[in-house]
C-alpha positions as CSV (number, residue, x, y, z in Angstrom):
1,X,-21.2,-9.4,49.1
2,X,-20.2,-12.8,48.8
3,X,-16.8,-12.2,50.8
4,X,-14.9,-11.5,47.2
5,X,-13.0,-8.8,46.4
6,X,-13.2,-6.8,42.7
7,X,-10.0,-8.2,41.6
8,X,-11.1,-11.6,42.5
9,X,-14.4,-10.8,40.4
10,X,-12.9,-9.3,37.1
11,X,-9.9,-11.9,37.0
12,X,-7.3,-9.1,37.4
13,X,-5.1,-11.1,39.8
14,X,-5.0,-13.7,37.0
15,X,-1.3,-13.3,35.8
16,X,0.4,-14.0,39.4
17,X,-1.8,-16.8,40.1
18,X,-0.4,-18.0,36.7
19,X,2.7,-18.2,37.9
20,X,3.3,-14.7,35.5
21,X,5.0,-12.1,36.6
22,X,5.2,-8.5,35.6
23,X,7.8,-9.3,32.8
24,X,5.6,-11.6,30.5
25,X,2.9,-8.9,30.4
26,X,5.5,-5.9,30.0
27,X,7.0,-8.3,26.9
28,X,3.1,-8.8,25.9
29,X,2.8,-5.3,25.6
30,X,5.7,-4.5,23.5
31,X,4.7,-7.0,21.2
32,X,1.4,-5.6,20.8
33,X,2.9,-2.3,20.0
34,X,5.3,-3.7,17.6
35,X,2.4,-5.2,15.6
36,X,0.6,-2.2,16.0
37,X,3.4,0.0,14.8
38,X,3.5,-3.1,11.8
39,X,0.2,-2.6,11.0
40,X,0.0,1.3,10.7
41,X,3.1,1.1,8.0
42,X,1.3,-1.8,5.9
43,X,-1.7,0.2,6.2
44,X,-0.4,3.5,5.5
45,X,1.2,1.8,2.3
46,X,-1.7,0.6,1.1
47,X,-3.5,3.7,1.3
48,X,-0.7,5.5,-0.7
49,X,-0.5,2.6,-3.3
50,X,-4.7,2.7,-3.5
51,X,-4.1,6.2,-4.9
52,X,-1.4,6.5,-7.1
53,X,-1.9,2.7,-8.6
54,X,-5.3,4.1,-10.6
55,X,-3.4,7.5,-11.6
56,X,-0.4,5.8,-13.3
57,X,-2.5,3.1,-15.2
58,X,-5.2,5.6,-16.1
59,X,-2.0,7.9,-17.3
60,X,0.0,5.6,-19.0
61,X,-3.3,4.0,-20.5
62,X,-4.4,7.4,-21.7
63,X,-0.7,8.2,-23.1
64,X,-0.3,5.5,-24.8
65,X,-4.0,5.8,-26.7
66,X,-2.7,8.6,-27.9
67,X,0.1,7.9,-29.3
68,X,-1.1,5.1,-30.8
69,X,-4.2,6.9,-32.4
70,X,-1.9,9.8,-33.5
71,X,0.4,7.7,-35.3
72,X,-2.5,6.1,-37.3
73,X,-3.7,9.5,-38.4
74,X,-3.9,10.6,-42.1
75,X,-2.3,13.9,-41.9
76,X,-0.8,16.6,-44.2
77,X,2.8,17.0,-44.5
78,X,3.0,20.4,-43.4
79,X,1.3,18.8,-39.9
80,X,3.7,15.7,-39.9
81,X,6.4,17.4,-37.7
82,X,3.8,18.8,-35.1
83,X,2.6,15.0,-34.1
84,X,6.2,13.9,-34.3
85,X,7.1,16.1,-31.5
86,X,4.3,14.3,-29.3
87,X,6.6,12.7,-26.9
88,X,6.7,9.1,-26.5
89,X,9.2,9.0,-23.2
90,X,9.3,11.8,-20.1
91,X,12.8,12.6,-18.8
92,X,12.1,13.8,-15.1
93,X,15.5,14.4,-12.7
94,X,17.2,11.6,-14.1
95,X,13.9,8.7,-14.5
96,X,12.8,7.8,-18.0
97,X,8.9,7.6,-18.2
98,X,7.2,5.9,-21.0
99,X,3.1,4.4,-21.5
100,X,4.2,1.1,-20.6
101,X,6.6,1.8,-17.6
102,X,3.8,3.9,-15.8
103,X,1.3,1.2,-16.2
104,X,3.6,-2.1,-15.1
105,X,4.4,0.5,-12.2
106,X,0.7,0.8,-11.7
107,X,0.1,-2.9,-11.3
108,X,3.0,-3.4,-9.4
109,X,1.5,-0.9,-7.2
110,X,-1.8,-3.0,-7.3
111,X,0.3,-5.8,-5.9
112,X,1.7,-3.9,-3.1
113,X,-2.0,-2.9,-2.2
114,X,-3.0,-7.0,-2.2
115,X,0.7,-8.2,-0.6
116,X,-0.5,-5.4,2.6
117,X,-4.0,-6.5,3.0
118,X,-2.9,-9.8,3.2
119,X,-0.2,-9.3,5.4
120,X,-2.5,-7.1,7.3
121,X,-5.3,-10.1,7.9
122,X,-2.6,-12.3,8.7
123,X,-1.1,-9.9,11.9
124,X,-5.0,-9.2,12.7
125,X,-5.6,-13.2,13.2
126,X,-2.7,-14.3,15.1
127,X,-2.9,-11.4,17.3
């Protein structure tokens, strides 16, 4: 041994010879859990948005197919009041869905997944 202790060695006395006291690393810490606690809600986010965004454009993309095909079709008379019963908007406890409502919500949700994995870079580079 050289005369040095282990905290000399591994730096652990480094904060009080910095003129740092226990405050500055207690207010470190919280801000590491803040960001942390940040972090988990942008990432749980964008795991929710990654799957429902594909479900509600492949939906509303399928949805409106066929309404578009079915209205094109060259069909008896007797059949005419069977495709226009095919709906072409959802009332669900009080929200109106249509084709085109669940796919803008489906790139909106697309957004949401690029505006968290931004954000999400951001917080891992300036921490």
């Amino acid at each position: 041994m050289s005369g040095y202790s282990a905290s000399n060695n591994y730096a652990y006395d480094q904060h009080r010879q910095n003129g740092r006291g226990i405050g500055s690393v207690l207010l470190k810490g919280v801000g590491i859990i803040l960001w942390g606690l940040i972090s988990f809600g942008l990432t749980f986010v964008e795991l929710v948005a990654e799957v429902v965004a594909p479900l509600l454009l492949l939906l509303g993309g399928l949805w409106w197919a066929a309404s578009q095909m079915l209205s094109k079709l060259p069909v008896p008379a007797e059949v005419q009041p069977a495709l226009q019963a095919f709906p072409t908007q959802l009332e669900a406890a009080g929200y109106v869905l249509t084709p085109t409502g669940l796919i803008i919500q489906g790139l909106w949700l697309l957004a949401v997944v690029a505006a968290c994995r931004t954000l999400n870079s951001i917080i891992f580079k300036e921490t």
